[in-house]
VOGU-3710 file (C-alpha; in Angstrom, 3 decimals, decimal comma):
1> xxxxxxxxxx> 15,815/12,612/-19,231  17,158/13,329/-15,381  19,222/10,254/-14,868  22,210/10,291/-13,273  25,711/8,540/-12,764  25,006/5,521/-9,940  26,542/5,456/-6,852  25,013/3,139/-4,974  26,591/-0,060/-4,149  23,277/-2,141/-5,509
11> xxxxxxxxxx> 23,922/-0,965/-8,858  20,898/-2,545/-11,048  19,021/-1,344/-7,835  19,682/2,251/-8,139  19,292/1,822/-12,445  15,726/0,208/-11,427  14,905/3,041/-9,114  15,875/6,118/-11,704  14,219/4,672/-14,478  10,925/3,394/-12,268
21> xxxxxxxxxx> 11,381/7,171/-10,777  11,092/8,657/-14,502  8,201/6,145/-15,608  5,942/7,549/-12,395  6,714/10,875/-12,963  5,287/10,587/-16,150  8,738/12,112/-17,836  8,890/8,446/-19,883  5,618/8,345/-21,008  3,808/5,340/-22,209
31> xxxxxxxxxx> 5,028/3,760/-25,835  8,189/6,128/-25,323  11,232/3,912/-26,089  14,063/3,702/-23,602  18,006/4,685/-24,598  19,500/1,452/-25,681  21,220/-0,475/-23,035  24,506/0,802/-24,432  23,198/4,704/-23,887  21,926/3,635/-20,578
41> xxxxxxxxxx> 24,887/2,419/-18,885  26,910/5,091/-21,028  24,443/8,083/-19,356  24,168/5,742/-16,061  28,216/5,326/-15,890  27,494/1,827/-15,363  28,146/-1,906/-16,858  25,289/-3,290/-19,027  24,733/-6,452/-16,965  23,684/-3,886/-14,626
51> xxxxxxxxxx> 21,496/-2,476/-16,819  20,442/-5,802/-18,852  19,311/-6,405/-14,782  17,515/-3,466/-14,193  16,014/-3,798/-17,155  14,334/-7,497/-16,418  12,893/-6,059/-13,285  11,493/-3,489/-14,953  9,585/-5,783/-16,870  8,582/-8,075/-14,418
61> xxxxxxxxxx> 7,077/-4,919/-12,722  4,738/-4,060/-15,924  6,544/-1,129/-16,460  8,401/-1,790/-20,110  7,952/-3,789/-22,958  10,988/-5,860/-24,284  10,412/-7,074/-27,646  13,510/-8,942/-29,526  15,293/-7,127/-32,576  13,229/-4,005/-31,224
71> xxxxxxxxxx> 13,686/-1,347/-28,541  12,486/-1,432/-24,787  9,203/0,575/-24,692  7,350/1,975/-21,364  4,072/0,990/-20,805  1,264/2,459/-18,979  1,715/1,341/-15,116  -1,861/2,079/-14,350  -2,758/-0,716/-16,650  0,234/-2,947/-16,147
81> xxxxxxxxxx> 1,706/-3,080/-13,031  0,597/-4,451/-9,375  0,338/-2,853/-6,069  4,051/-3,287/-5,173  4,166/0,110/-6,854  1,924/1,626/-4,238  4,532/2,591/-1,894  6,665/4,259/-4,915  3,385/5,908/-5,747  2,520/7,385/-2,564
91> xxxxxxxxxx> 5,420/9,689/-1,744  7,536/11,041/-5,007  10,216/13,565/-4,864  9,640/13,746/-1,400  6,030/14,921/-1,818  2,541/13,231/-1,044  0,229/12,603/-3,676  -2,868/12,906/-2,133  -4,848/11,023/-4,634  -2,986/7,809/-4,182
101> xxxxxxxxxx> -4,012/8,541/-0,396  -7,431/8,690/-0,857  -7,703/5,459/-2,772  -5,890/3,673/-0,198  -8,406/5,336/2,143  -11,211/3,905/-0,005  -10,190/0,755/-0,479  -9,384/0,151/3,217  -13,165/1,228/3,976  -14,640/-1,152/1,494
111> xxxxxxxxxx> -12,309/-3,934/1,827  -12,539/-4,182/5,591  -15,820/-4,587/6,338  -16,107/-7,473/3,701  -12,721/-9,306/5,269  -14,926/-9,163/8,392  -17,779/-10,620/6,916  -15,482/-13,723/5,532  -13,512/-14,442/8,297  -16,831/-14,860/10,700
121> xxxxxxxxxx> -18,012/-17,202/8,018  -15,000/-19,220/7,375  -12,724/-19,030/10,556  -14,164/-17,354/13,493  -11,225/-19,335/15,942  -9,175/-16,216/15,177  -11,530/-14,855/17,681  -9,119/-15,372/20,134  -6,486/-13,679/18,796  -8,407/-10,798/17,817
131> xxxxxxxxxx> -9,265/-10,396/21,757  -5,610/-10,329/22,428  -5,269/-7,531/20,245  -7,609/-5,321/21,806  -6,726/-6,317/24,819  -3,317/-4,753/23,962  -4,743/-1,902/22,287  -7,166/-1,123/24,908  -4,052/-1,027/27,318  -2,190/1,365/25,653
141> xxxxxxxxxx> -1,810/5,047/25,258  0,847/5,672/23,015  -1,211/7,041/19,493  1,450/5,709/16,936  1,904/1,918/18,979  -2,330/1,971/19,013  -2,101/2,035/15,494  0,105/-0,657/15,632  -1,990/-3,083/17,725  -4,887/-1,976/15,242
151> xxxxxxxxxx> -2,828/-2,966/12,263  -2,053/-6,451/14,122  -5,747/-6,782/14,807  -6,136/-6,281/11,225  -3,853/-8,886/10,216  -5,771/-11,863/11,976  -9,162/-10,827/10,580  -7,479/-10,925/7,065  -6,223/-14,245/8,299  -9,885/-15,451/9,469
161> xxxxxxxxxx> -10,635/-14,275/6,196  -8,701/-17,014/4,251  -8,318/-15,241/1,040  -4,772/-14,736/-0,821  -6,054/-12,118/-2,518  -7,103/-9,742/0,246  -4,036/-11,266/2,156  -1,587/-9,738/-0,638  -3,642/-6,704/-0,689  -3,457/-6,155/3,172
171> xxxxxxxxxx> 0,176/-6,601/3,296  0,571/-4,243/0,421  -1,725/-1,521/2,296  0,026/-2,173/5,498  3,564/-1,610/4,162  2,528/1,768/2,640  1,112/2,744/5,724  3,263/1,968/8,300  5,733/4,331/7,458  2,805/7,236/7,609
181> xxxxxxxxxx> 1,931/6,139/11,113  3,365/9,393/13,599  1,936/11,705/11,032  -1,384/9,836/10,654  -1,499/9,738/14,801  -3,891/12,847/15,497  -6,253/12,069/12,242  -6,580/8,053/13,640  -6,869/8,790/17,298  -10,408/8,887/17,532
191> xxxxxxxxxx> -10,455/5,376/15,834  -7,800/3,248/17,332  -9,308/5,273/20,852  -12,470/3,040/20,434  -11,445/-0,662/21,820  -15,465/-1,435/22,511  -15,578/-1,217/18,490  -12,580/-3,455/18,118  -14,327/-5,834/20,390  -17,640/-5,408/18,133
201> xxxxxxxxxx> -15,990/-7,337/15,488  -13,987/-9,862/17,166  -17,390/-10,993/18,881  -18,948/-10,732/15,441  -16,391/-12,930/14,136  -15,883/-15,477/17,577  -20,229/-15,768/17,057  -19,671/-16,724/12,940  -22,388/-13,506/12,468  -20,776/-12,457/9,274
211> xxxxxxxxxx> -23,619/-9,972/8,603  -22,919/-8,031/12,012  -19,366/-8,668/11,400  -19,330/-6,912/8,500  -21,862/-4,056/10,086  -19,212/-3,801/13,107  -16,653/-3,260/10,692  -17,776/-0,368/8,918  -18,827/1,152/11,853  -15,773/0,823/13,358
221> xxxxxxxxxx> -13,935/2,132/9,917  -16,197/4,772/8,199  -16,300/7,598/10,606  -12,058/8,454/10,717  -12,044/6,960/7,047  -14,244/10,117/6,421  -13,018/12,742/8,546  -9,020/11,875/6,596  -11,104/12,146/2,925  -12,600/15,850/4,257
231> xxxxxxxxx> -9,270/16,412/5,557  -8,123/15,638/2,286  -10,580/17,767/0,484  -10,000/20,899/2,330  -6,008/20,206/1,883  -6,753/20,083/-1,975  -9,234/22,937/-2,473  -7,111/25,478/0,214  -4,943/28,369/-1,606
//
């Protein structure tokens, strides 16, 4: 086990993020039991509040199983926990992992299209907003703020959509994103560089066509969504 004395000042923080750390990395594996909380804050160098703390989020999370009168037991986060792990998942030790990529990728191209189609049947008002958007997108040059108008454009359609699901979802995506956005600038230019597609959707949506809605959207979606999977192929099968 790699954990290490905390020095943080958010003590149960940094306890959560070592032992979430270990979980993901798949050095606690699942039905492995934990040090007690004594040995934690003992190896930790830190109170067992702290830990007892750290320990409750962890659970909330999905990550370990707390049973009374027995130890703390790690459970398999692909089965148990929820896409605020995501982020977490996406960059470890510094590094990429390029399959959680490409499922965000996925999901993004088969989500969208479908938001589309919902919010032209159930609030196409956010028309208006979505022209506003483009409007801003269309105006600027800047790669990295394009993707930004995009990802506001985005947000009303999952509004017009009206579903708390996809809204989590979408927020989720978009916060494990954002921080990718200068690197992801040259791969989404060709995308965000396409305002007439934008506008596709939003007069989709504004008309309530949810079938050409959700037709706009994948055409507006599929053809960078594809060149960043090939990207990621060749990236995986190089040298």
């Amino acid at each position: 086990m790699a954990l290490q004395p905390v020095r943080r000042q958010s003590v149960p923080e940094d306890v959560f993020d070592q032992i979430v750390a270990e979980v993901l990395s798949g050095d606690m594996q699942p039905g492995e039991a934990l040090p007690s909380e004594r040995r934690l804050a003992e190896i930790l160098g830190v109170s067992r509040p702290a830990v007892r703390e750290a320990i409750k989020r962890l659970t909330e999370a999905g990550l370990v199983d707390v049973r009374q009168g027995e130890s703390t037991t790690v459970r398999d986060f692909r089965r148990h926990a929820g896409l605020d792990l995501l982020p977490r998942l996406l960059i470890r030790a510094g590094e990429v992992d390029v399959s959680v990529v490409r499922s965000i990728l996925e999901t993004r191209l088969h989500n969208g299209p479908k938001i589309a189609e919902l919010a032209a049947r159930r609030r196409p008002e956010v028309a208006a907003l979505l022209d506003t958007s483009v409007d801003a997108l269309a105006a600027e040059d800047d790669p990295v703020e394009r993707q930004r108008h995009a990802l506001t454009f985005w947000d009303h359609v999952v509004d017009g959509a009206d579903s708390i699901a996809f809204r989590l979802m979408y927020n989720t995506l978009r916060a494990t994103y954002e921080p990718a956005l200068p690197a992801l600038a040259a791969m989404m230019s060709a995308e965000v560089g396409r305002p007439d597609a934008y506008r596709a959707v939003a007069n989709a949506i504004r008309d309530g066509d949810s079938t050409t809605a959700e037709r706009a959207a994948r055409e507006l979606l599929e053809p960078a969504t594809v060149a960043l999977l090939n990207a990621l192929d060749e990236m995986e099968s190089a040298p």
